[in-house]
C-alpha positions as CSV (number, residue, x, y, z in Angstrom):
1,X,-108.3,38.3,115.3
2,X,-107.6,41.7,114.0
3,X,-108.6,45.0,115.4
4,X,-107.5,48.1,116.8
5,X,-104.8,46.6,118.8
6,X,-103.6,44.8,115.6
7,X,-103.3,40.9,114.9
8,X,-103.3,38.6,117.6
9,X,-103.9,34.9,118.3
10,X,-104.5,33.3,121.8
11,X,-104.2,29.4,121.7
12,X,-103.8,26.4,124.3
13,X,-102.2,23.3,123.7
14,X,-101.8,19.9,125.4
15,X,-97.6,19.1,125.7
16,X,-97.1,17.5,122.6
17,X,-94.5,18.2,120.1
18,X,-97.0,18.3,117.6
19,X,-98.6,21.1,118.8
20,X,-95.5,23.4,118.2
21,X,-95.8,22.7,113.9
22,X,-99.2,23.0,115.0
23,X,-98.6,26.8,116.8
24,X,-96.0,27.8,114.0
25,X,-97.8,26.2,110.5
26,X,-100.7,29.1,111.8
27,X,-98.4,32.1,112.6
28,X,-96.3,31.4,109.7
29,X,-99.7,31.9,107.7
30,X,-100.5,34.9,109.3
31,X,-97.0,36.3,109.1
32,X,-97.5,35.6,105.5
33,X,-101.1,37.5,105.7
34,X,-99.5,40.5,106.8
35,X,-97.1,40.4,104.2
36,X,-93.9,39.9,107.0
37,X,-92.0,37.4,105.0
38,X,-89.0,38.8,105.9
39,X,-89.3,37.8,109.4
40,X,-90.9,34.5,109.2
41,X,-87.9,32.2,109.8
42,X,-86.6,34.0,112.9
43,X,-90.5,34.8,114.7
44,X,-90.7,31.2,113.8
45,X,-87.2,30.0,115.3
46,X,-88.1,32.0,118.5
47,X,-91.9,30.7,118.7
48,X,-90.1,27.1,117.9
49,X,-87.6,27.1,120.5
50,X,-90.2,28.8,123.5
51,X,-92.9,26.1,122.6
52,X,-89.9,22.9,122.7
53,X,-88.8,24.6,126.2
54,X,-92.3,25.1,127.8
55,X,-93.4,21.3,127.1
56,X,-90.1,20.0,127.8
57,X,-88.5,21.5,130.4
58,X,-91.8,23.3,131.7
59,X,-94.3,20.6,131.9
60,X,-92.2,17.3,131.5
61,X,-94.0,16.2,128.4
62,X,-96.9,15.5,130.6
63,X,-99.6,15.8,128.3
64,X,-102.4,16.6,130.5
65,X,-100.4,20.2,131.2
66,X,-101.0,23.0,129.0
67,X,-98.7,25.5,127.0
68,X,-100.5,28.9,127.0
69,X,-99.8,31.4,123.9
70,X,-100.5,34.3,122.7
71,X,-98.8,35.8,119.2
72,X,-99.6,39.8,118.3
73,X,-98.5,41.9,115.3
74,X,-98.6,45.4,116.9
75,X,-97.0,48.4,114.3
76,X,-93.4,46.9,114.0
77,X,-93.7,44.5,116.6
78,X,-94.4,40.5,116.9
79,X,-94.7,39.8,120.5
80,X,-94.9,35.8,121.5
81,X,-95.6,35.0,125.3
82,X,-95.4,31.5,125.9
83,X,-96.3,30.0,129.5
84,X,-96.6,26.5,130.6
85,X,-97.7,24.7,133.8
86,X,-94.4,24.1,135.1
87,X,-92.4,25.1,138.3
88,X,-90.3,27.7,136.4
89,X,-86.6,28.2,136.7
90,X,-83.9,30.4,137.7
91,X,-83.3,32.6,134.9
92,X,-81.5,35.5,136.1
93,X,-78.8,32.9,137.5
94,X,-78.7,31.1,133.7
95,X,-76.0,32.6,131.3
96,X,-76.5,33.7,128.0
97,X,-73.3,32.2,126.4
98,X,-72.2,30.5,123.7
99,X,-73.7,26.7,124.1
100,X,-71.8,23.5,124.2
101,X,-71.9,21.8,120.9
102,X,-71.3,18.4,122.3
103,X,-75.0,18.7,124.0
104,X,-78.4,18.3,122.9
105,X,-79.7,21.2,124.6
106,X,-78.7,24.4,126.4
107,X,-79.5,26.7,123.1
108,X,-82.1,28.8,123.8
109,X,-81.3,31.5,125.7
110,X,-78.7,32.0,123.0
111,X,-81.3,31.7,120.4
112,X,-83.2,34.2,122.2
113,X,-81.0,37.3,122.5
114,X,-80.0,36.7,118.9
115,X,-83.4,37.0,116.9
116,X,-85.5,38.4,119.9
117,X,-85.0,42.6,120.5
118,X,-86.2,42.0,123.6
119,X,-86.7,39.1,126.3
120,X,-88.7,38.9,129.8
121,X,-89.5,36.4,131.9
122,X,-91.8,35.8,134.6
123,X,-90.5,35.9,138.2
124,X,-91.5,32.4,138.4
125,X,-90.0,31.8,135.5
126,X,-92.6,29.9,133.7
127,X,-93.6,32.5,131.0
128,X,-91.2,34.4,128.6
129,X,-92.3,37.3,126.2
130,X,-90.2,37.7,123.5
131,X,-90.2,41.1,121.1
132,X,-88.6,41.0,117.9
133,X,-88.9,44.6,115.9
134,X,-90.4,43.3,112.0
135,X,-88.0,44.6,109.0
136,X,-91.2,45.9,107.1
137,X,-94.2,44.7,105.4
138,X,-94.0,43.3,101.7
139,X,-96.5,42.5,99.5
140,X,-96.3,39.6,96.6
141,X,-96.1,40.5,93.2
């Protein structure tokens, strides 16, 4: 939907990994819309990593939980909010350091504060908005 408040898209998914290509095949196509090509691979990196981290560590893969999300274009903002069903954690006691290669998680909080200009999360910690300032619009051609 676009309007005075700019672009945005409110969706709700079961926990499947499918639904994340699903989430980010859509605002990938809208990024492209607006002519933010520059940004796609990071807004998609960030929208990625928040969708993988809601079903898996938010809702345990239990498909009859939902993932909430809502993606907006506002002037020279995307803003992604992502909230699942889950118990939440304990951000402010998580660091935001480098992660340990030899694991298979642990990387997005890093992958956060490097492509997102800003990140907050719910006091329950279910729910993270994540700002990332857009480089410009281009147009093709």
């Amino acid at each position: 939907m676009t309007g005075r408040r700019g672009t945005i898209i409110r969706r709700t998914y079961p926990s499947r990994m499918e639904s994340v290509d699903d989430f980010c095949a859509e605002i990938t196509q809208v990024m492209r819309e607006h002519g933010l090509t520059d940004d796609i691979f990071a807004i998609e990196l960030l929208a990625r990593e928040a969708m993988t981290n809601a079903i898996l560590h938010g809702n345990d893969c239990q498909e009859d939980k939902r993932v909430c999300l809502m993606f907006r274009i506002i002037k020279d903002m995307v803003v992604i909010r992502i909230t699942d069903e889950g118990k939440g954690f304990t951000w402010l006691s998580m660091p935001c350091c480098a992660p340990d290669s030899a694991k298979a998680s642990g990387r997005g909080l890093k992958i956060y504060s490097m492509y997102a200009s800003r990140i907050a999360f719910s006091r329950r910690g279910n729910s993270v908005i994540l700002t990332r300032r857009i480089s410009g619009r281009k147009t093709d051609g």
